[in-house]
N, C-alpha and C positions, 0 to 999 in steps of 0.2 A: 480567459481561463486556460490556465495548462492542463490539458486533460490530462493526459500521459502524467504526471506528477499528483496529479488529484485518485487519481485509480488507485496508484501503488500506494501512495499514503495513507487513503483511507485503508485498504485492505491490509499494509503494517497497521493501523488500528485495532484490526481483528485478528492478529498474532501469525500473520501470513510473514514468511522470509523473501524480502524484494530479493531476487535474481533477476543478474542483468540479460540481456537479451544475447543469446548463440549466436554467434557466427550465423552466414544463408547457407552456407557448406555445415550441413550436421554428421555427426558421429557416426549414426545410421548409415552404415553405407549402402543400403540397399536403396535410398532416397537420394535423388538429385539435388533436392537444397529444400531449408526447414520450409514446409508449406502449410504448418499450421502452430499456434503457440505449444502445444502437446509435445511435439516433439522431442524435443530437449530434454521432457521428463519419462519417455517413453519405456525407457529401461527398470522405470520405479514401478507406472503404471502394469508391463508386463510380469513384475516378480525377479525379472534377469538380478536386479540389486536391491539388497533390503534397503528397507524405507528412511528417511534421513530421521535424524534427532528430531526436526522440526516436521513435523506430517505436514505442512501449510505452507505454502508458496504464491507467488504473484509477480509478472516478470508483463512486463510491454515487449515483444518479439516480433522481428524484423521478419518476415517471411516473403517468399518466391515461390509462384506457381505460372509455369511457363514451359513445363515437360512433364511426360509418363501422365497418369489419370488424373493431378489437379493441374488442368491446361488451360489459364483462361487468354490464352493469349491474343487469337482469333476474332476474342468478343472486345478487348478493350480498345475503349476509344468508339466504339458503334452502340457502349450501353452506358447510365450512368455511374453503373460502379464497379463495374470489372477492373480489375487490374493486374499488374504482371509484380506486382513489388506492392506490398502493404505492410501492415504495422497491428500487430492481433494483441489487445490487452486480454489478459487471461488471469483468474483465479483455482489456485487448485489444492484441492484436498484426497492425500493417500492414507486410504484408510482412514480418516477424521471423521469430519462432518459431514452430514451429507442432505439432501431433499430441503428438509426444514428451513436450517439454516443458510445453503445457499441461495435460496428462493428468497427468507428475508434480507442477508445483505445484497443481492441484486436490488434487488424494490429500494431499499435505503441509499446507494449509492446513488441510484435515477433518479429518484425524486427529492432526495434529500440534496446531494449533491450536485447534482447534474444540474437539476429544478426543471424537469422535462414534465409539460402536463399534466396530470394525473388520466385524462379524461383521452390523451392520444396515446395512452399506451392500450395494446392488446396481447394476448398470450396462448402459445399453442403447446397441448401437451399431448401426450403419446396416445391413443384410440385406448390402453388398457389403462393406464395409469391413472389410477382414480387418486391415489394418493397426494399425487403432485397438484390434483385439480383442487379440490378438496383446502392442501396449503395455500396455494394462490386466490381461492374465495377470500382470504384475510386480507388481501391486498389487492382485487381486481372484481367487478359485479362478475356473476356465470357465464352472463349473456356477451363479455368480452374473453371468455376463455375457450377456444377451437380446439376440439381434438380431430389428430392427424394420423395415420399408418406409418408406416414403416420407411417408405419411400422419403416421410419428410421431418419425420422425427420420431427414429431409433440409429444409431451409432455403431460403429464399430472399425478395430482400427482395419481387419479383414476378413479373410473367412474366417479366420478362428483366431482367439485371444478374447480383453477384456470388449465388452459390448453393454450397451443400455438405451434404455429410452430417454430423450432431449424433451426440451422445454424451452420454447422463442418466445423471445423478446422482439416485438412489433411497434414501431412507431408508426401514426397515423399521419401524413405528410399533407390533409385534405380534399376533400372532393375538388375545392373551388382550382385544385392544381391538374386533379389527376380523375377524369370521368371517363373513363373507357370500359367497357364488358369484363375485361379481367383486372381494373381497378376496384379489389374484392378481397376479402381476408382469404389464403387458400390460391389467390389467383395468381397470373404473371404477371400483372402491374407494378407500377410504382410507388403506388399511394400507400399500402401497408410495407414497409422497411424494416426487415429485420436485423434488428440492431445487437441483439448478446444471442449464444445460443448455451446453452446450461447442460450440460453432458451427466447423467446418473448412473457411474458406470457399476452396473450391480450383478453379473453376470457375465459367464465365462462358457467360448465354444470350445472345445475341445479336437475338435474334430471338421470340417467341411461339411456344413448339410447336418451338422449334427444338435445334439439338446445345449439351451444356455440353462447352465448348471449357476443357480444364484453364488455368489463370492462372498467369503469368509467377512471382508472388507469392504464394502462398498467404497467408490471413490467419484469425487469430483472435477472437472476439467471443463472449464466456461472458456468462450472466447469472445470478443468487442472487436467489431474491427474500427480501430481509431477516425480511419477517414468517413465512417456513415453519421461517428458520432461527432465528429468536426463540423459536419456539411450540417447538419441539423441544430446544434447549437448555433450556428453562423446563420440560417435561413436559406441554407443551399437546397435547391431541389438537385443537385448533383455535385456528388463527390468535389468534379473537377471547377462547379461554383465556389469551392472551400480557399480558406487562405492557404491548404499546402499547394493546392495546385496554378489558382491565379495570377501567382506571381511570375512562374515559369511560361505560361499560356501570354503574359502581356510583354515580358522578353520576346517569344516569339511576334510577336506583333510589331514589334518594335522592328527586328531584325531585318523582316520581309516587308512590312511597310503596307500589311494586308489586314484589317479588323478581323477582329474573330467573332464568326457568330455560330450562336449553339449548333442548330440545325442544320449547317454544313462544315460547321470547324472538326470534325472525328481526326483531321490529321493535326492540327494541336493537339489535341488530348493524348493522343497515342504519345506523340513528341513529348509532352510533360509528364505523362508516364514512364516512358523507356526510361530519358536520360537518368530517374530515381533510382531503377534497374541497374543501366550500366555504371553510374559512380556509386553506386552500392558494394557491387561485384566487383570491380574495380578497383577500391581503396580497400576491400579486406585481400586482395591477393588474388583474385581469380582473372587473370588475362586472356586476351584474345586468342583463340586454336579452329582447327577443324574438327575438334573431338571433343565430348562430354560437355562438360560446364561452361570451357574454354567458347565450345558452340554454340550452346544455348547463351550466351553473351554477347557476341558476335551477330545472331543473327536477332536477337532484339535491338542491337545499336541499328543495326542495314534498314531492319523494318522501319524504323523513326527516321533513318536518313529520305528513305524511298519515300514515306509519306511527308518531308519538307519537298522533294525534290517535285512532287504534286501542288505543293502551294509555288514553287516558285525558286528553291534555292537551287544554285548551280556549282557551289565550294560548301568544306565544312561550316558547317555554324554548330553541331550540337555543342561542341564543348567550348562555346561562348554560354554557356546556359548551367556551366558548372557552377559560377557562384553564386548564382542564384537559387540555383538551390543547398548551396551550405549554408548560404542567407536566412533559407528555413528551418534548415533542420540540424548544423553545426552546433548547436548548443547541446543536441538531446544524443549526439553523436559525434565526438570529438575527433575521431580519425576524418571524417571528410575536409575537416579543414586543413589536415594534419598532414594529404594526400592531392591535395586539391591539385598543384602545380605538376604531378606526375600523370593524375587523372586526364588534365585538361589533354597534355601534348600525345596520352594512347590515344585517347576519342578523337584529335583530331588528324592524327596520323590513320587512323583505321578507318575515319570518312573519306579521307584524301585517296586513298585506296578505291572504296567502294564508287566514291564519284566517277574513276575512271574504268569503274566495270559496271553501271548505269551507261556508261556510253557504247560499250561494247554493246552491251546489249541492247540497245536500241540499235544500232548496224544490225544486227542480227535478225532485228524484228523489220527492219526496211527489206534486206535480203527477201526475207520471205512474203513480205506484203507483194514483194513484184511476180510472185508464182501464187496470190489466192487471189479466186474468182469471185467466191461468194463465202465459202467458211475458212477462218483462218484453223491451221495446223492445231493438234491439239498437244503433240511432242513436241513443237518447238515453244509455245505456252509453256510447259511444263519443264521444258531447257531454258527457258527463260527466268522460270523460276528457282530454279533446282542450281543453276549454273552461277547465273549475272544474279538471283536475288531478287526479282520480279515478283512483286504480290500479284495474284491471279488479278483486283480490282485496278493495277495502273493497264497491264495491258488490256483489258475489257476498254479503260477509258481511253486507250490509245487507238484501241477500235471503232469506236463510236463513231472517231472526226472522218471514220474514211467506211463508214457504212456496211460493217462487215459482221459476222456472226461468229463464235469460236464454238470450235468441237469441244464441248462439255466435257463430251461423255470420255471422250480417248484420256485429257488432260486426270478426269476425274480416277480413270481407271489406272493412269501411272500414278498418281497419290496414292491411290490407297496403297497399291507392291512397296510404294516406299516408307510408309507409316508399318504394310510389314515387315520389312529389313529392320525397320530402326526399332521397333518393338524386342523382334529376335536378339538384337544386338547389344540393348542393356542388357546388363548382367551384374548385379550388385553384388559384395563381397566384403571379407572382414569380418567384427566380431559375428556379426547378427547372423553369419553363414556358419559359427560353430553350432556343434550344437551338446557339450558339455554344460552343464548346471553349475554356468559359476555364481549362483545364487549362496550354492550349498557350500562353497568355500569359503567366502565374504563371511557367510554366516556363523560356520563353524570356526574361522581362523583369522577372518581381515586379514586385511592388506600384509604381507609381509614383508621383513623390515633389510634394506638394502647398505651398505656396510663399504661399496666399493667406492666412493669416493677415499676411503682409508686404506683397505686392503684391496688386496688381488688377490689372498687366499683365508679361507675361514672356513671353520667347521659349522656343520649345521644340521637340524633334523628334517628328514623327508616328512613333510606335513600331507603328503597326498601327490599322488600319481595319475597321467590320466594316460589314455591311450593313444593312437595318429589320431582318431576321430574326438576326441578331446571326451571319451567318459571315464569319469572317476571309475578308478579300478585299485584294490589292493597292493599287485604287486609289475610287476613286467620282468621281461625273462629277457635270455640272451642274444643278441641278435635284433630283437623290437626295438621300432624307436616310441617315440612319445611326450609328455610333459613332466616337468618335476616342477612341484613348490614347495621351497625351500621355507623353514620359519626365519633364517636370517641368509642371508645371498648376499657375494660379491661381484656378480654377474648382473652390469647395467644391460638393461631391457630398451631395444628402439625406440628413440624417440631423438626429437629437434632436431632430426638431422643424421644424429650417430647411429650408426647398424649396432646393433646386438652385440653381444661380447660371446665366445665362443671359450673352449676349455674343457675342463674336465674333473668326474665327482670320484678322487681318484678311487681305484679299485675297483670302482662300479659302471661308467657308464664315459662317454665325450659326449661333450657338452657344444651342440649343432649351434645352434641362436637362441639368443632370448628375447623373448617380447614382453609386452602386456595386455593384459585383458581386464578391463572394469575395474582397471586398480592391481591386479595381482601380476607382478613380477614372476614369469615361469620361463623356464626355460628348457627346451629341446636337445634330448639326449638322445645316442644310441648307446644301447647297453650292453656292457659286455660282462658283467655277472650279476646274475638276478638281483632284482632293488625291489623292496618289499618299502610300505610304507612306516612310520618308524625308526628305521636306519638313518643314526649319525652318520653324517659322509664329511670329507675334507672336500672344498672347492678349491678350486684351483684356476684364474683367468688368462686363457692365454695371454703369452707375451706380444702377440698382435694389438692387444691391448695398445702397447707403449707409442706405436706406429698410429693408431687411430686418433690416440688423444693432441696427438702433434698433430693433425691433420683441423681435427675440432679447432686447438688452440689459433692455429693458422684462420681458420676460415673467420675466427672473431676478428682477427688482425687487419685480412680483406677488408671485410664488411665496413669496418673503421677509415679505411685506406680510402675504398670509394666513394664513400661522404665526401673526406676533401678535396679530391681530385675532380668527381665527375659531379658534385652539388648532393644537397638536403634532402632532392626529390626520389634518391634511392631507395627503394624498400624490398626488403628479404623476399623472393616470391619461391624459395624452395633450397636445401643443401642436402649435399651426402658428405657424411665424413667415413671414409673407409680405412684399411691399413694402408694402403699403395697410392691414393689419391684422395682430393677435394674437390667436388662442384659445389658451384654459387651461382643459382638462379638471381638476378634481381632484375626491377625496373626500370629501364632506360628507353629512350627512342630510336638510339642508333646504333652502329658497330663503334667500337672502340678503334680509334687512332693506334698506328705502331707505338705512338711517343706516349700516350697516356697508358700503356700498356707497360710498359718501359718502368713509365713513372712509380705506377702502383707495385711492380716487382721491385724497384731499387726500395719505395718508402715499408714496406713490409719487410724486404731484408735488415731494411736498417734498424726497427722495431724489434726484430728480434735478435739481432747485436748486441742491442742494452743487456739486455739480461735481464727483463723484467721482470720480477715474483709474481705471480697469480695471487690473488686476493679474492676469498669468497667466501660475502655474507650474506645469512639470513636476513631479511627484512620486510616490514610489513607494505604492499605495494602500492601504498602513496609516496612514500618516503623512496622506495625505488625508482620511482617516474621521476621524483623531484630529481634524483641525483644524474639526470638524465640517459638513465638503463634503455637500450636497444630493447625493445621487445616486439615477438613476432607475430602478427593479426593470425586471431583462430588458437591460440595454443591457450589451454586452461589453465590459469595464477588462480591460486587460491591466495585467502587473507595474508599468508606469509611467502615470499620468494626467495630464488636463489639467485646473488647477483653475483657474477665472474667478470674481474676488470684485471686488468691490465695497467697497472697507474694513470698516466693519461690517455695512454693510448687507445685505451677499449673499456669499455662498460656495458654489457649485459644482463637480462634474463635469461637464464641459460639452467638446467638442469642435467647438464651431460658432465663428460672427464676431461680433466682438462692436463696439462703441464705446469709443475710448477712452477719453472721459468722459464722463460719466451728461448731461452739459448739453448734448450732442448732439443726444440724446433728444428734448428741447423739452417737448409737454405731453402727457399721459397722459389719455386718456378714454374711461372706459367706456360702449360705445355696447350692451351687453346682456346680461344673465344670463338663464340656462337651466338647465330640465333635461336632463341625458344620458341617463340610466336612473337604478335608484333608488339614492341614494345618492352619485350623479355627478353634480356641478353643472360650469357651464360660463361663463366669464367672456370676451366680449371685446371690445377694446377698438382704439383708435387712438391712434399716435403720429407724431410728425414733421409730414413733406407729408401723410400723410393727417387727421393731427389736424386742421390747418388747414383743411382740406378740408372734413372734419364740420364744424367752425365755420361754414363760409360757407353749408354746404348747408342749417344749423340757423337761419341769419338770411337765410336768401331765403325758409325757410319761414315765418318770422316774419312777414315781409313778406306773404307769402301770405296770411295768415290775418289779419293787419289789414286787409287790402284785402277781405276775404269778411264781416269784422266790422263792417266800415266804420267801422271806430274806430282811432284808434292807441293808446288804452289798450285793448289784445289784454283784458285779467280782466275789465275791465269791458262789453263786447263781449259775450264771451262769456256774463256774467251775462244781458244784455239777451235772449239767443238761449235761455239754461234757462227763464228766463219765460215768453218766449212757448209757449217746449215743454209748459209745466203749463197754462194756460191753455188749447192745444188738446189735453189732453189730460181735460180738464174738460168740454170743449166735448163732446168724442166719449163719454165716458162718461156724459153727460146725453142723448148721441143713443141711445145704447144702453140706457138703461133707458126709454128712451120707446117702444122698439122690441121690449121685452120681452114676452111674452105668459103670462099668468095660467095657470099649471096647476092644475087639480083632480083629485083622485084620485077615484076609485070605489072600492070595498068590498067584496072575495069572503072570505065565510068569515073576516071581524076583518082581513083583508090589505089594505092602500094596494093600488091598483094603477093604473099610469099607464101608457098608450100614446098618444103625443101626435108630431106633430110639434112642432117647436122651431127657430125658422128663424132664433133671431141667438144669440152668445154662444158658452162651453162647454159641450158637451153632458155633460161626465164632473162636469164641478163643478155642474152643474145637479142631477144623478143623486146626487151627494152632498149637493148642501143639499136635497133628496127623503129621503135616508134622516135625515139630522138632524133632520127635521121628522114622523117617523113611524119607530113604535114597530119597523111590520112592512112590507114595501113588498116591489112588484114592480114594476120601471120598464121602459118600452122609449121612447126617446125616438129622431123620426128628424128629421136635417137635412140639406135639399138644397144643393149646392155644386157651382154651375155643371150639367152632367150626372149627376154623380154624388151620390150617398146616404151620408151617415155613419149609421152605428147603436150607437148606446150602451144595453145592458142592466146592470139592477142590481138586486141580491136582498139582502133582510137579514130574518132570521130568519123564515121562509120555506120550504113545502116546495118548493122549485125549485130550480134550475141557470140560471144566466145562460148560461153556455157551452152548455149543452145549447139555451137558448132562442133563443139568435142563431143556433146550427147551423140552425135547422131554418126560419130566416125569412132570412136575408141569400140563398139561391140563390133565393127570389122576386124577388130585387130585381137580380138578376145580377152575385152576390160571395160572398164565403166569409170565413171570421173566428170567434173563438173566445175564450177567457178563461177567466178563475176561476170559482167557481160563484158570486162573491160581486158581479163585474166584468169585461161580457167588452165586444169591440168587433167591429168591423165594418164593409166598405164593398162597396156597389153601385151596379154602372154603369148602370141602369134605371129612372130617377124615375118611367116614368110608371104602372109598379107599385105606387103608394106607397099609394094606397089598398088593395089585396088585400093589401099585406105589413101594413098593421096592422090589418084585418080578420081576417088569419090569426094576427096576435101574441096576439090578445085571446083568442081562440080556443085558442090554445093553452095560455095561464096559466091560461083560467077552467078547461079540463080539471085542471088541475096541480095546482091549489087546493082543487079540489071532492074 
């Protein structure tokens, strides 16, 4: 049975609108990624936008909880249903239906459909809500109905907004599986599984701490999470018994050559978990970084790496395990197949990384093994972690084999300062952080109607004004700035890439940027003669305009260009189109060759030679995919699109301005590649006036630099300038060996042993051409520099410790410093101790020797 298609169908049955499933990057920018089916609709449920035509929806949603308060990351793989990446089928009603009716079509899809016992289901409703209990008698004895507090069935999205009391849906999994003290309806076992939870959101806080005032509209929002109801239809007592997961778990098996068994396989499961995670994240655009999402991806792939690297692996394997799971889930999600060959070479370029700082750190953890006696470090645990990526359980088990204890408490207490950093540190932003009612605009005015793909100048009426803080206000005076929306605008609003269009409401106001918000095209003024709302105004778009849309048309041309040059596995991960330049984020593994750099500017110059017309049609976006339209993961198509092609050259989804023929453009040049992160190269370039621009700026440096060569053959100049560079570099390296001074070693017990100053050169290469030249050596070489003292120690086959040897001479010289036993360093602020420190160095190895 396709559950996922049996949900949505049955619930289209009952007049619900299938929506497909958001992006794991939601709208919300105050959220790290969707973490529950709700989301998506979250703007309906809070009032922010009135209600759609269809009150009734039902969408199966991709969701991630793996940062900020839903974190189950910690727990998966050690329980049987936690996970970092799941699948929430959800039914929802705004303002519709509500208790009754949701209640009876839950019961009808589980037993009707589903065909799940009658006899193992149970149900928990709110300690007040008699009503709910009451409906569910129709379908359930009493004596299976638990009422619960607040802790475990009442809702809300936080302190204040819409909130209500819940109603669970319990599968009975049986005694004969699960007999333990908390295998109990109410308990923390396993045997009672809650499988739907039913949201009655009937009330509204206002305030923190304050009264839920019952709503106008009661509303509904259920969620299923796919994989409890997979594992049970299937006879899974766990998730990862399910067919989504066993497939990936006997891959693993395979790979390592190791059986999996329940009771100690937690790093399989973790492993078939992650990888859903990162080719998730992945194939919609979210790349590897040190920051935000980029890192919450990054360190779920390390976590799976570190727990194969526990069974056994020593190179990447996870993204050997990519087709296996497109194998599962490619049909219900067509991008992962679509992404699969870009997916596979990040994840395996970003284990090949992590394997060799798994090795670091283990050097690091030997280091410090040879300095504990009985408890290991609890900072270098937590550097372990923090640094190399070290789950707290490899290094315990690394502990174990050599009978040691770790400092908890120290290790415990730098987590937590770092959980407070990182808490401090998110800071979410965008619509959800205005705080104007654009409810009341939507409602009073909808969307207003944008006119610039034709013009660049149009008259229109001020339909509303808001203020910096975004509240509808009457009028704005001279001097404030604010928002305008326009009933008709020729000012494109940010989006795909293109900034804002700038200009002016002539007589009234310039015109800063324009954005969007929930649909509404406004744009940002400063005003220089009061604007009252009502006022006809002429727009006017700036002529920066002309510059930006060449830069757009350009970057479709790229886009185009890099398919055929660098392969299929390309995809858009980011662009700016501005007036003066273009970046293009996309997916690649490496840096770009000169010659393929070369290539891609000649074949884009030559694209816009032709002179191609722009073409752009409306169409509905089946027929767009057919015709094979670029389009970018995460951007919102509704039923109809806008496609922008270029004859053969290019074909898009695209909603921004464009040129209408490519010889507009003028000339394309890449002024620099980069890297993003790993995996993410970054191309950008100039065209138009700024092209020209780079020209002149690239031939006055020309100039420059003939005038510094004193040549106007700039190669040959230049050559004349490396010459002379070897010649004093000849010079200075004949002043340096002349400046050398003769070491000789002394003799303790068959040992080299040197304590010398050394006042020119490398002290560290000096210490090694010392060990090349003797079998056995003990070296302390000191060089002054300015006030202060460098100290190099080096031991080879030797009973000493270099680190031990510089501890105990650098506080003579007033400094501190440390090393291997084999090479350690050191520096002091007190030359004129230089005598007693190597009086006391000699001293000390001849004890060490003897």
């Amino acid at each position: 049975m396709d559950i996922r298609e049996e949900f949505l169908k049955f619930f289209e049955s009952k007049n619900h609108q299938r929506v497909a499933s958001a992006p794991l990057v939601p709208e919300d920018a105050t959220l790290l990624f969707n973490n529950a089916g709700m989301v998506p609709f979250k703007s309906i449920f809070t009032g922010e936008v009135p209600t759609p035509s269809n009150p009734r929806a039902t969408s199966c949603q991709t969701c991630l909880r793996a940062g900020g308060k839903h974190n189950d990351l910690e727990n998966v793989g050690h329980t049987a249903r936690h996970h970092t990446f799941f699948e929430m089928l959800g039914n929802f009603s705004f303002g519709d239906y509500f208790k009754e009716e949701v209640i009876d079509y839950s019961w009808e899809f589980i037993t009707e459909v589903l065909e799940l016992p009658v006899e193992k289901l149970w149900v928990t409703v709110h300690e007040s809500d008699d009503e709910a209990e009451k409906l569910w008698q129709k379908h359930v004895p009493l004596e299976r109905i638990m009422r619960l507090g607040d802790e475990d069935n009442f809702w809300s999205m936080g302190d204040t907004g819409p909130c209500g009391p819940c109603s669970e849906i319990f599968y009975d999994q049986g005694k004969e599986h699960f007999n333990g003290p908390e295998d109990k309806m109410g308990g923390e076992g396993d045997r009672f599984l809650e499988i739907w939870n039913l949201v009655f959101m009937q009330y509204e806080v206002k305030e923190k701490g304050g009264e839920r005032i019952p709503l106008a509209k009661p509303s509904i929002d259920t969620g299923m999470g796919l994989e409890r109801v997979v594992a049970i239809k299937e006879g899974a007592l766990s998730n990862y018994g399910s067919s989504l997961f066993m497939p990936i778990i006997r891959k693993v098996e395979e790979l390592i050559g190791k059986e999996y068994e329940y009771e100690s396989g937690a790093s399989y499961r973790v492993i078939a978990d992650h990888i859903r995670t990162a080719v998730f994240l992945l194939s919609q655009g979210i790349n590897f970084s040190n920051e935000g999402r980029g890192y919450v991806l990054r360190r779920i792939l390390r976590r799976a790496v570190r727990h194969g690297y526990l069974l056994g692996f020593r190179k990447p394997f996870m993204y050997k395990l990519v087709d296996t799971l497109v194998s599962i889930m490619g049909k219900e999600y067509a991008y992962l197949s679509e992404k699969s060959d870009a997916v596979k070479e990040q994840i395996e370029l970003e284990e090949a990384r992590f394997f060799k700082t798994i090795e670091s750190g283990i050097a690091l953890f030997e280091d410090e093994l040879e300095n504990t006696k009985d408890v290991f470090s609890g900072e270098v645990a937590f550097k372990l972690y923090d640094t190399f990526g070290f789950p707290l359980d490899l290094t315990e088990d690394m502990l174990k084999s050599h009978n040691l204890k770790l400092d908890a408490d120290k290790f415990d207490s730098l987590m937590n300062e770092q959980r407070t950093r990182a808490k401090a540190a998110w800071k979410g932003s965008g619509d959800a952080d205005t705080h104007g009612d654009f409810k009341v605009l939507l409602e009073n005015f909808g969307e207003n109607t944008f006119v610039g793909y034709e013009f660049t100048s149009h008259s229109g009426e001020v339909q509303a004004l808001l203020d910096a803080d975004f509240k509808i206000t009457g009028s704005l005076t001279e001097g404030e700035k604010g928002w305008v929306l326009l009933d008709i605008t020729p000012f494109y609003a940010e989006s795909g890439g293109q900034v804002g269009d700038t200009g002016e409401l002539e007589g009234f106001a310039k015109v800063l940027d324009t954005k969007k918000f929930f649909g509404l095209n406004l744009s940002q003024i400063e005003v220089t003669k009061e604007l009252k709302v009502s006022t006809v105004v002429d727009s006017h778009v700036d002529i920066s305009r002309q510059e930006i849309t060449k830069h757009h048309s350009a970057t479709h041309l790229l886009h185009a260009v890099l398919f055929d040059v660098l392969g299929d596995h390309i995809s858009q991960a980011g662009s700016l189109n501005e007036a003066n330049r273009l970046r293009f984020d996309f997916s690649h593994p490496k840096a770009l060759e000169h010659s393929e750099l070369a290539e891609i500017e000649q074949r884009v110059n030559a694209i816009i030679a032709r002179g191609i017309d722009a073409k752009t049609e409306v169409m509905d976006i089946d027929r767009a995919r057919e015709s094979g339209a670029k389009a970018q993961f995460g951007e919102k198509y509704g039923d109809d699109v806008r496609v922008v092609s270029f004859e053969d050259a290019s074909i898009e989804l695209c909603g921004g301005v464009h040129v209408g023929n490519t010889a507009s453009i003028g000339s394309f040049i890449i002024t620099k590649e980069s890297g993003v992160s790993a995996g993410v190269r970054r191309i950008e370039a100039v065209v138009g006036r700024a092209a020209y621009e780079h020209f002149c700026e690239q031939r006055m440096l020309l100039k420059q630099v003939e005038s510094e060569v004193k040549n106007l053959d700039v190669i040959a100049g230049i050559n004349r300038l490396k010459s002379t560079i070897e010649e004093l570099k000849v010079e200075v390296k004949e002043a340096q060996e002349s400046a050398k001074v003769e070491i000789t070693a002394s003799e303790i017990n068959g040992v080299a042993v040197v304590v010398e100053e050394y006042p020119n050169g490398d002290i560290k290469e000096k210490i090694d051409e010392l060990k090349n030249q003797n079998d056995k050596l003990c070296a302390m070489l000191f060089q002054v520099k300015g006030d202060k003292v460098l100290i190099a120690a080096g031991v080879k086959d030797a009973n000493a410790k270099a680190g031990d040897w510089i501890k105990q001479i650098a506080p003579i010289l007033g400094g501190g410093g440390g090393g291997r036993p084999d090479f350690a360093q050191a520096g002091g602020k007190d030359k004129t101790k230089l005598p007693e420190a190597k009086e006391a160095s000699l001293k000390f190895i001849t004890e060490a020797l003897s």
